[in-house]
C-alpha positions as CSV (number, residue, x, y, z in Angstrom):
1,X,-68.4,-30.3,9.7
2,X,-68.2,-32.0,13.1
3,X,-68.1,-30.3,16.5
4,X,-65.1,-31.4,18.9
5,X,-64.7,-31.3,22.4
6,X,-62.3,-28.9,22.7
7,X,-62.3,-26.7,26.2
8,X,-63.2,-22.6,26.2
9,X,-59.9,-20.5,26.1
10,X,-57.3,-23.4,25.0
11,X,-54.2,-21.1,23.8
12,X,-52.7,-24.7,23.7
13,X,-53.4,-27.2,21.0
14,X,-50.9,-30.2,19.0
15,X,-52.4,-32.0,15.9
16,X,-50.6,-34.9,15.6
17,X,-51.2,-37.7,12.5
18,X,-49.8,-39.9,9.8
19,X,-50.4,-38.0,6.3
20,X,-49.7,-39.9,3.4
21,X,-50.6,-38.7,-0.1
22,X,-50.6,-40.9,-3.5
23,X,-50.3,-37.7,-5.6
24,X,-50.3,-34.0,-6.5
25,X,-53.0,-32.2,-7.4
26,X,-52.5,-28.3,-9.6
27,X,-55.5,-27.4,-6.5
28,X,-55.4,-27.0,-2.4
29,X,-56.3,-30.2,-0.6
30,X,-56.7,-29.7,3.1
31,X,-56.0,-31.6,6.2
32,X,-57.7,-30.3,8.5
33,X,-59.2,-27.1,9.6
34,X,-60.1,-26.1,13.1
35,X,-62.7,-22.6,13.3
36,X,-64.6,-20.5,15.8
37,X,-67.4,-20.0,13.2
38,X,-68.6,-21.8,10.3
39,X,-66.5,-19.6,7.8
40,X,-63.7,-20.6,5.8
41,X,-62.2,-17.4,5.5
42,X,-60.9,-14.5,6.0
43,X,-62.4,-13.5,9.4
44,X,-60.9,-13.7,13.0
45,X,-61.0,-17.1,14.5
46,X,-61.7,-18.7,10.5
47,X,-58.1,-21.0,11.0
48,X,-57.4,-21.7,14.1
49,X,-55.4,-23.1,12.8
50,X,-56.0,-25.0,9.1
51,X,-53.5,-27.5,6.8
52,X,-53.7,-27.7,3.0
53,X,-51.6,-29.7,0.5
54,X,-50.4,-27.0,-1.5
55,X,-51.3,-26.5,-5.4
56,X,-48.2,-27.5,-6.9
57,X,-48.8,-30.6,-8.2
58,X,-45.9,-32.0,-5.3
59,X,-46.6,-32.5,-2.0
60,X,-45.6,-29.7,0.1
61,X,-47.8,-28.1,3.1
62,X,-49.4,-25.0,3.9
63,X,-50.2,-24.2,7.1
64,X,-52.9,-21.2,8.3
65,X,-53.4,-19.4,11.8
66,X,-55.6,-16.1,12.4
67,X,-53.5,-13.6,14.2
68,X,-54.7,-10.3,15.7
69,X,-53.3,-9.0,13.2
70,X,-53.5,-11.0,10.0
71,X,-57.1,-13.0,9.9
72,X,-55.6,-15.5,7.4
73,X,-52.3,-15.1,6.3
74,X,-49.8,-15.7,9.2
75,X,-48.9,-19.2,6.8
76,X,-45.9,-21.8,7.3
77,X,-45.1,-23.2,4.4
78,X,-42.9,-26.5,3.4
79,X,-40.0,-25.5,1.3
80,X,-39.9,-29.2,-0.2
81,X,-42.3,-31.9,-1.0
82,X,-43.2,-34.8,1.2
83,X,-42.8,-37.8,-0.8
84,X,-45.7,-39.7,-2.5
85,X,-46.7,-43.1,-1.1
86,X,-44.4,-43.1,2.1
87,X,-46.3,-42.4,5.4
88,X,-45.5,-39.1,7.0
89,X,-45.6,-38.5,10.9
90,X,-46.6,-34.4,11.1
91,X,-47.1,-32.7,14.6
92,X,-48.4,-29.2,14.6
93,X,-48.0,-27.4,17.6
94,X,-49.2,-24.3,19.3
95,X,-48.1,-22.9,22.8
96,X,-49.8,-19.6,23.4
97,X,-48.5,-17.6,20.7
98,X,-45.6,-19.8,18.8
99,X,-46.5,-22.0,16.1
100,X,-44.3,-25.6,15.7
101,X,-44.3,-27.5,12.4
102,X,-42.8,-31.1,13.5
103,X,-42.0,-33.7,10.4
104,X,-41.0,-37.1,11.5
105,X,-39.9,-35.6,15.3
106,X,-37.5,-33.5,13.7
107,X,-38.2,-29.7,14.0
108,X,-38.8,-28.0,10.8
109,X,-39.6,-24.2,11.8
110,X,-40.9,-22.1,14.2
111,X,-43.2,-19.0,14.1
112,X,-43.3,-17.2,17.5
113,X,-44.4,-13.8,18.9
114,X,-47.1,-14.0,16.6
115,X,-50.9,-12.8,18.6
116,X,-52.6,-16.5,17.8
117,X,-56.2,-15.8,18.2
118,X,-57.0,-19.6,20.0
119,X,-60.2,-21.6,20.1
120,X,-62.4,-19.4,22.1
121,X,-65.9,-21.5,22.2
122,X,-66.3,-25.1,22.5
123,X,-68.3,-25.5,19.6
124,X,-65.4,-25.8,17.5
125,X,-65.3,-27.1,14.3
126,X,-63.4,-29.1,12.8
């Protein structure tokens, strides 16, 4: 795990990259995963937030933030798979507490009102 840069308090954060996958996999793949701690899981500040390729031997997404009230589950999930071999342009965005899945510029769902617990340390790992 590396430590980034990241500034104390940020409640504002976009992940922006080109995902491109040659296959499915029947396990989770991730991303990318931002924490407060060293943990994986299932403890406050554990995904702040974290991507997977789902399990479903496709290519959909799953993505993780800790809320106040949820420590793991408050997910987003793709409803369809991205497709194999093509380059894919995916913006993840998070404005204080509403969560913004982007897929090629185009919108694709919101979460809002949701208590995001941000990056609160600027040891972050990613």
């Amino acid at each position: 795990m590396n430590q980034t840069g990241i500034d104390v308090n940020n409640q504002n954060i976009s992940v922006l990259f080109l995902f491109c996958s040659n296959g499915g996999k029947n396990y989770y793949r991730n991303i990318f995963h931002f924490s407060n701690n060293k943990n994986n899981c299932c403890n406050p500040g554990d995904r702040i937030p974290a991507m997977w390729s789902n399990p479903d031997n496709g290519n959909s997404l799953l993505t993780v933030v800790s809320t106040s009230s949820n420590f793991n589950n408050t997910q987003m999930n793709t409803d369809f798979n991205l497709p194999f071999y093509t380059p894919v342009f995916i913006g993840l965005v998070i404005n204080g507490n509403t969560m913004s899945l982007y897929i090629n510029n185009i919108l694709w769902k919101i979460i809002d009102k949701i208590n995001i617990i941000h990056i609160i340390t600027n040891n972050t790992i990613i």
